[in-house]
C-alpha positions as CSV (number, residue, x, y, z in Angstrom):
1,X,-11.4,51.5,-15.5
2,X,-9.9,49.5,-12.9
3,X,-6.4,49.9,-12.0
4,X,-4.2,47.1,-10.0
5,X,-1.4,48.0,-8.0
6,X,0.7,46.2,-5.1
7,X,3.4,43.3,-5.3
8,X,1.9,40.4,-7.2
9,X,2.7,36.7,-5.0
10,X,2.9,33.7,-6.7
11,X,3.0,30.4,-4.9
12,X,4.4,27.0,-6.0
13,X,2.9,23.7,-5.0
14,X,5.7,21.5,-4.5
15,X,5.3,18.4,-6.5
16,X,4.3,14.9,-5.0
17,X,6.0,12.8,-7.9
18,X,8.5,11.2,-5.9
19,X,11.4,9.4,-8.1
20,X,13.0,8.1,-4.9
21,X,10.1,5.8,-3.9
22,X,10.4,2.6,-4.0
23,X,8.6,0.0,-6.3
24,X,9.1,-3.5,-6.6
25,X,6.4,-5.2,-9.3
26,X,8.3,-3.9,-12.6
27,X,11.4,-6.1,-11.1
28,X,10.4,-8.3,-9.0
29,X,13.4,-6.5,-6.6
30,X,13.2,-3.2,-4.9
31,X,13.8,-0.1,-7.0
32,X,13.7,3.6,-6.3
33,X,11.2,4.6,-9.2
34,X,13.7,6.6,-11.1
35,X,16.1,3.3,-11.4
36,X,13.5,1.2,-12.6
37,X,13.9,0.1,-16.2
38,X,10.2,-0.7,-16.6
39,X,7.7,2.0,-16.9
40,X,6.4,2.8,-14.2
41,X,3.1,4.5,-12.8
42,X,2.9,4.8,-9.0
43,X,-0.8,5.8,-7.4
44,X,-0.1,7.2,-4.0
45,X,-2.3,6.9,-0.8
46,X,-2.3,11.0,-1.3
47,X,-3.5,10.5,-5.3
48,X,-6.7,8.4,-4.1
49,X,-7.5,10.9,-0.8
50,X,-7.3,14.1,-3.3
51,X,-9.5,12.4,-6.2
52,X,-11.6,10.8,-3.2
53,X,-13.4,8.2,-4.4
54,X,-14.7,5.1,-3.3
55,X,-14.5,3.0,-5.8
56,X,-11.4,0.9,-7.1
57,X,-12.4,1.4,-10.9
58,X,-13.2,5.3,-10.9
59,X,-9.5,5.8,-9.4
60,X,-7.8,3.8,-12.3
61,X,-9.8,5.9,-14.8
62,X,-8.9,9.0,-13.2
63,X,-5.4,7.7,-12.7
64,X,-4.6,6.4,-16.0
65,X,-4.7,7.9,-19.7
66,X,-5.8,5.1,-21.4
67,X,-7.8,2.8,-19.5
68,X,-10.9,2.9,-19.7
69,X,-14.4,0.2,-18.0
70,X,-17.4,-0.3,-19.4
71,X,-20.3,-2.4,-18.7
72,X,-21.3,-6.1,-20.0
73,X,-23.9,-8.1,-18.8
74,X,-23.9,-6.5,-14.9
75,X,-19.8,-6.4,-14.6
76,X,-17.3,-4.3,-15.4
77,X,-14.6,-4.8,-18.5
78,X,-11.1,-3.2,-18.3
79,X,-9.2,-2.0,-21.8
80,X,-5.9,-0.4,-20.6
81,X,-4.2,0.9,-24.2
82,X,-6.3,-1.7,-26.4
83,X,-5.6,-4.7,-24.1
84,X,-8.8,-6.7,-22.6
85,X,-8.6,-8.2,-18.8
86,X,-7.3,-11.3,-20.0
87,X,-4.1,-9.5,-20.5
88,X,-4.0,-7.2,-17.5
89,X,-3.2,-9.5,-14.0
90,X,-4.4,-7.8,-10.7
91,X,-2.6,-8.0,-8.1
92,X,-2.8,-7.9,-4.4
93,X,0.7,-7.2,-2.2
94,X,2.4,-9.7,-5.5
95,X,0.0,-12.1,-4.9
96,X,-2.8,-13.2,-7.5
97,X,-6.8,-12.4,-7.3
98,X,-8.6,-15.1,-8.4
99,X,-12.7,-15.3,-9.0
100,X,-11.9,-14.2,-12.8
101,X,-15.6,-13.7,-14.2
102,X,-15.1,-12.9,-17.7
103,X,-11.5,-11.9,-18.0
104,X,-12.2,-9.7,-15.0
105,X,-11.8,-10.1,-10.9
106,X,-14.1,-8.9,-9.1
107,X,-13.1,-5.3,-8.3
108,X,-15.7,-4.6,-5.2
109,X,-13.0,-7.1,-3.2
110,X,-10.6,-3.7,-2.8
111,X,-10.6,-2.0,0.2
112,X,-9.8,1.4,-0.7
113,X,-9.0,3.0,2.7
114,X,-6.4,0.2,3.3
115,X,-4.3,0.8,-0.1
116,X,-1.1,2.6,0.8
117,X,0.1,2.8,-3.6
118,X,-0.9,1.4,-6.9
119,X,2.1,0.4,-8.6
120,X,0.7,0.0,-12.6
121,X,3.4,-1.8,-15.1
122,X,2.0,-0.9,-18.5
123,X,3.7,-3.2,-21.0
124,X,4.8,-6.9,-21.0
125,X,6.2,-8.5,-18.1
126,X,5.1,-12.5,-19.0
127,X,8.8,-13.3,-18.0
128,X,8.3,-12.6,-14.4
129,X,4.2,-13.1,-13.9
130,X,3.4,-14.9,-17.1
131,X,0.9,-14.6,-20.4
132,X,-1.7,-12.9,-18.0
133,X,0.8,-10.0,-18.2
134,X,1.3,-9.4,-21.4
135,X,-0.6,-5.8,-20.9
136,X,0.7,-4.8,-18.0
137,X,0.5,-5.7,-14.3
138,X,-1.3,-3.7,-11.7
139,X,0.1,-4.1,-8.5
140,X,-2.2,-3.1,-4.9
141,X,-0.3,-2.8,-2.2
142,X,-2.0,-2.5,1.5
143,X,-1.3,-0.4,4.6
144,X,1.1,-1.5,7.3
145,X,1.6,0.2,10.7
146,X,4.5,2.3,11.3
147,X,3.8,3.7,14.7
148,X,3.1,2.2,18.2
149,X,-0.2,3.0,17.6
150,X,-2.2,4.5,15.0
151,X,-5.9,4.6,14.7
152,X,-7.6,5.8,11.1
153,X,-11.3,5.9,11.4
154,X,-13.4,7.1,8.5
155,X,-17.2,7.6,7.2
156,X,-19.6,9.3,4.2
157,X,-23.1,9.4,3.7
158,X,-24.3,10.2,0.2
159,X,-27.6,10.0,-1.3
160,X,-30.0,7.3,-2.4
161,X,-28.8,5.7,1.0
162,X,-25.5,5.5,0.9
163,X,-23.3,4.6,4.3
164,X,-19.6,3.8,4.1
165,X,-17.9,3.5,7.2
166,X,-14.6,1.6,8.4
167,X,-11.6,1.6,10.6
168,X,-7.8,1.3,10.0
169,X,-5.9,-0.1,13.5
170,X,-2.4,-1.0,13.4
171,X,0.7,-1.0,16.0
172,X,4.5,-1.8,16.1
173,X,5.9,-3.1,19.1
174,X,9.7,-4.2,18.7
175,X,10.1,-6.7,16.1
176,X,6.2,-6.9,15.6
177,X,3.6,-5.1,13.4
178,X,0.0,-5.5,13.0
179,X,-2.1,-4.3,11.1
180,X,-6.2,-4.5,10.7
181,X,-8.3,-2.7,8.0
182,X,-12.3,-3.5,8.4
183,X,-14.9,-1.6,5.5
184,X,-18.4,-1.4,5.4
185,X,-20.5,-0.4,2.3
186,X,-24.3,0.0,1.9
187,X,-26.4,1.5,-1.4
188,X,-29.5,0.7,-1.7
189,X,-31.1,-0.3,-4.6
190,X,-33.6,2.6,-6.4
191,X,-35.4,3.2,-9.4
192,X,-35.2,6.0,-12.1
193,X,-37.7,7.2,-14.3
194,X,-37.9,8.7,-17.6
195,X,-38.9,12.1,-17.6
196,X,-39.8,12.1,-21.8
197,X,-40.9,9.3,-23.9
198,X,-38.6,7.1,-25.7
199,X,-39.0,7.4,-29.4
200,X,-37.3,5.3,-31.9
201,X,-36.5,6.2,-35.8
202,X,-36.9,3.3,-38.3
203,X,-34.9,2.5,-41.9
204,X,-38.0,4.5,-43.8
205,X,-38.2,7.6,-41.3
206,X,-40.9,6.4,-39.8
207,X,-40.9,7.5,-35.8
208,X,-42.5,5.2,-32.9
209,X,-43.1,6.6,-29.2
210,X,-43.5,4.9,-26.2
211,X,-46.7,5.7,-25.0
212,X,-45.5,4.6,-21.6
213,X,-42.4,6.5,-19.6
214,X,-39.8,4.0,-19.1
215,X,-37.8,3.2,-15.3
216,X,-34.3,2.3,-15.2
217,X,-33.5,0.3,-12.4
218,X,-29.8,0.4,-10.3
219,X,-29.2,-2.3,-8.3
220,X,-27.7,-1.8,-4.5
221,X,-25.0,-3.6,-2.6
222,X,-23.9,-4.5,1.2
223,X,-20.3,-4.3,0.8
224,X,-18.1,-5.8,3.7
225,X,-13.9,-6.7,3.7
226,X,-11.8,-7.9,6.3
227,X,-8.1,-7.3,6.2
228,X,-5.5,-8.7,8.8
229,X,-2.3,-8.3,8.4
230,X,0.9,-9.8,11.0
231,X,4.5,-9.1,10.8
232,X,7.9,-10.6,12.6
233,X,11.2,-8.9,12.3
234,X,13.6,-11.5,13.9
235,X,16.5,-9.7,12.9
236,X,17.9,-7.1,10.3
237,X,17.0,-7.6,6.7
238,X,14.4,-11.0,8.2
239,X,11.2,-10.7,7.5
240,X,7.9,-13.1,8.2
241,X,4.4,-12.1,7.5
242,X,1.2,-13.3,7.6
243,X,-2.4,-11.9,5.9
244,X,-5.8,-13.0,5.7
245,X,-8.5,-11.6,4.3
246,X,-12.2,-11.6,3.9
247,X,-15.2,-10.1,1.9
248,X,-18.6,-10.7,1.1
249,X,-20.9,-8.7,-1.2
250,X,-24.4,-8.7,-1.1
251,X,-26.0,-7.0,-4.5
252,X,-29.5,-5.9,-4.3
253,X,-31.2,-6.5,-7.5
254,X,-33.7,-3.5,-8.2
255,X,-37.3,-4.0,-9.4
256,X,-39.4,-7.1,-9.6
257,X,-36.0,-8.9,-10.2
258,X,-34.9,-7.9,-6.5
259,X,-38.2,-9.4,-5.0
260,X,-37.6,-13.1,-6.4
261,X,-33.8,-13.2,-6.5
262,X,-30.2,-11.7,-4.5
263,X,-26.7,-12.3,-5.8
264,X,-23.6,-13.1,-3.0
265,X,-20.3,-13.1,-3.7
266,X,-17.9,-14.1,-1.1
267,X,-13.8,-14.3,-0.4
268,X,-11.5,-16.1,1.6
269,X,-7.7,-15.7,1.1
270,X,-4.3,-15.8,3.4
271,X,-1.4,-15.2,2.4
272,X,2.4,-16.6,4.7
273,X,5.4,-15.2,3.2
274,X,8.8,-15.4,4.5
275,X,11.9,-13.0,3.0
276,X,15.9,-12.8,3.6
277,X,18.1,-10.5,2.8
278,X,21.4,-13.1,3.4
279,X,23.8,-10.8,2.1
280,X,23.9,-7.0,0.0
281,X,24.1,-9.0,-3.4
282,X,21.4,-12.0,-2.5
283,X,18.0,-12.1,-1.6
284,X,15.7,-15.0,-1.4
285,X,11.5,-14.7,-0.8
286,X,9.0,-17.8,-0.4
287,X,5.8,-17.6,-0.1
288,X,2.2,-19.0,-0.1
289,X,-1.1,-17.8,-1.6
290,X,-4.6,-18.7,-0.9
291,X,-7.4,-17.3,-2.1
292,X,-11.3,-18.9,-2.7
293,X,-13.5,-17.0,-4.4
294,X,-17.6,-17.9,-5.0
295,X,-20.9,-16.6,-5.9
296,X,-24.4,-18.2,-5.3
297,X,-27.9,-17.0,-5.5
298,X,-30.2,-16.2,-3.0
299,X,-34.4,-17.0,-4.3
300,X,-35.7,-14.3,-1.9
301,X,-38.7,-16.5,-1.4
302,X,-38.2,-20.4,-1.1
303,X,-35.6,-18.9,1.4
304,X,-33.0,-21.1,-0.4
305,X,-29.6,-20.3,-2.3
306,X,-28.0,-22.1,-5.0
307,X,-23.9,-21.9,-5.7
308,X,-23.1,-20.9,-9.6
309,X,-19.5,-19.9,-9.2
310,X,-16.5,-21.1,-7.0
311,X,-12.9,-20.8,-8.2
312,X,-9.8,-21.6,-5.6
313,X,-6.2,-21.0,-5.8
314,X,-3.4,-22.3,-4.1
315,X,-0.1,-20.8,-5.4
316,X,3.7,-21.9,-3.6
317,X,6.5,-19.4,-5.0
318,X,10.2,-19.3,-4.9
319,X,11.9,-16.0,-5.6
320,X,15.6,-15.3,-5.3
321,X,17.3,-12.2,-6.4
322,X,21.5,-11.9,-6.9
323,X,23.9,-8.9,-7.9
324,X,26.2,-10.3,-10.0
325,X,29.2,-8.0,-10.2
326,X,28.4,-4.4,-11.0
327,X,26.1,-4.2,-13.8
328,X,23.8,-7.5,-14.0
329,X,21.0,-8.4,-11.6
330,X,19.8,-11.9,-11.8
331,X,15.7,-12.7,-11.0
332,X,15.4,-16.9,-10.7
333,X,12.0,-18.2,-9.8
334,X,10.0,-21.5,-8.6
335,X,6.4,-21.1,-9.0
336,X,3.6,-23.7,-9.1
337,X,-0.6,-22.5,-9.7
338,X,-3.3,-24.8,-9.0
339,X,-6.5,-23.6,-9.9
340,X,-10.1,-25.2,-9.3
341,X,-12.9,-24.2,-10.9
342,X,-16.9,-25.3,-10.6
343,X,-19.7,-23.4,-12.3
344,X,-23.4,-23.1,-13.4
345,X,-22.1,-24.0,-17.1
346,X,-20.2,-27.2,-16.3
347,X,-23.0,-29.8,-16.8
348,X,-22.1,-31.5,-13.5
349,X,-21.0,-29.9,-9.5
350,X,-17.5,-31.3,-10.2
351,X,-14.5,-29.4,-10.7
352,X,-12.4,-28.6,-13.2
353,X,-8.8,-28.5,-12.4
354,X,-5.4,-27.1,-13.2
355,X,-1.9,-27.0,-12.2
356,X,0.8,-25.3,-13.8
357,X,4.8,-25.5,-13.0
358,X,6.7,-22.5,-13.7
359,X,10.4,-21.5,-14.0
360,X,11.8,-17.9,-14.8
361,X,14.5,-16.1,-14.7
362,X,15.4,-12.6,-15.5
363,X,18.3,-10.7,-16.3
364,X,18.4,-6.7,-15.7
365,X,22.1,-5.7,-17.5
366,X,22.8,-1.7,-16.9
367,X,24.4,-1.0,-19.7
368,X,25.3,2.7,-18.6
369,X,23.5,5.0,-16.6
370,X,19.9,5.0,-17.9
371,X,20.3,2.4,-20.2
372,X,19.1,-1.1,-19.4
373,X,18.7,-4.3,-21.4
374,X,16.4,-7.1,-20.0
375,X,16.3,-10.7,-21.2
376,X,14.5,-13.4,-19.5
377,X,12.8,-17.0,-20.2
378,X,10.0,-18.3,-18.9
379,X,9.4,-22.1,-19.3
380,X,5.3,-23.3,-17.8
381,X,4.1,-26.7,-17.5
382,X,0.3,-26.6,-17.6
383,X,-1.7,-30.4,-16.9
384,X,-5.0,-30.8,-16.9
């Protein structure tokens, strides 16, 4: 018989769901969460250190009821509530990824020590970021400085040769902040095998076993991103800032495959944005987006490579945001995409080319207190 006696303590956690943080992808204009009229998921810098996790897709599965990747043909697929990556746009600080290899970007590009939230839109919002929203919009948004100085520096070892190492370095000196986020990643490549023999039932019950034991093979990567980030306050409610980024991946193909061939994949994209805040009830952002995206193979040995994949975006945009009286907030928008595109498919090196001219505009009328009704139209030119 065991007896307890004594003053029982219970301790709360305090809750990290903050409904005062700001968001801005649901809008297009900066919201405390709990105002938003979209819903809203936010994934904090504190979510992805507690699940602590390396990679960009496990957090969104951990993250997110109802998303979910799986595996086709050596890349991953997102379904987020039934909708297929050609539905869900990724996003980088508002800014587009391009490099889409079917329906999906290429999620190794994400530097997970430099994102500071996850803002996640599920539902439509083609108004404001067109058809390529139509599930939802998921919205990265990297680290700035916030300090004189500050210095993050981080590293894990894990098996099967695993080394991931990087530094965060930022400052904030008067009207300037930078920022730089540098990763490295290394796996190497390993096989598995098969501790019992595959067997294999047919139509008429009839059972075959392998008589060999069969190896899996998982392929390793060199992972490493670049991410630079410069900001001038010239006075209150002016800002102008700068980013440029780069990655390069380096996937080691496992077995025989790995001795005759290597895949590359490699990023370049900057980013000059420019935002006013001319009055409490008018706002105007323009920017510019960048962003070349490519993949070649490496034959291990002629010593040669060969490009399969290049896609580049340019993309000019023209946001301004108005209060108009109490209750209506008025989202207009200039936006212009020009994408190039050259594969191993196209039957000549040439590329393929698009441009696209886009208007939008938005209205957000608060009916009451919790009660919103948005309208918008969208109108896009596309030319081939």
């Amino acid at each position: 018989k065991l007896t307890l006696s004594g003053d029982i303590q219970i301790k709360l956690q305090p809750s990290f769901f903050n409904l005062d943080e700001i968001v801005v992808t649901g809008t297009r204009t900066y919201r405390t969460l709990k105002e938003v009229p979209v819903l809203t998921r936010v994934i904090s810098s504190r979510d992805i250190q507690q699940n602590d996790v390396v990679n960009f897709r496990e957090l969104l599965e951990l993250e997110l009821p109802g998303l979910e990747f799986t595996r086709m043909g050596g890349m991953s697929a997102i379904n987020m509530q039934g909708m297929g990556g050609n539905y869900i746009l990724f996003l980088i600080d508002g800014e587009r990824m391009t490099g889409e290899i079917r329906n999906n970007v290429d999620y190794n590009r994400i530097n997970m020590e430099n994102i500071e939230r996850i803002e996640v839109v599920k539902g439509a919002a083609s108004t404001l970021y067109g058809s390529s929203a139509v599930g939802g919009v998921v919205n990265i948004i990297t680290k700035t400085a916030n300090r004189p100085l500050q210095v993050n520096l981080h590293s894990r070892m894990g098996g099967m040769g695993e080394n991931h190492h990087g530094i965060n370095l930022g400052g904030k000196h008067k009207q300037w902040t930078t920022h730089t986020a540098l990763s490295y990643r290394n796996t190497q490549s390993y096989e598995l095998q098969n501790t019992s023999y595959l067997e294999r039932r047919l139509e008429d019950g009839t059972v075959l076993t392998d008589d060999v034991l069969r190896i899996t093979h998982v392929d390793g990567s060199l992972n490493r991103t670049l991410d630079q980030r410069i900001q001038y306050r010239p006075q209150l409610g002016m800002l102008a800032e700068v980013k440029l980024g780069y990655f390069d991946n380096e996937r080691f193909n496992a077995g025989m495959e790995g001795e005759r061939r290597r895949d590359f994949y490699k990023d370049y994209n900057g980013t000059a944005r420019f935002s006013w805040d001319i009055n409490t009830r008018n706002r105007i952002e323009a920017s510019y987006h960048y962003d070349n995206y490519s993949k070649y193979d490496y034959f291990v040995r002629l010593g040669t490579r060969e490009s399969n994949y290049t896609s580049i975006l340019h993309n000019p945009r023209v946001v301004h945001n108005a209060q108009l009286g109490q209750r209506h907030e008025l989202t207009t928008g200039l936006e212009y995409l020009s994408e190039a595109l050259t594969t191993f498919m196209f039957t000549d090196d040439d590329f393929r080319t698009t441009d696209s001219y886009v208007v939008f505009l938005q209205d957000d009328f608060k009916v009451r207190e919790g009660f919103n009704i948005i309208s918008g139209l969208r109108y896009d030119h596309h030319s081939a």
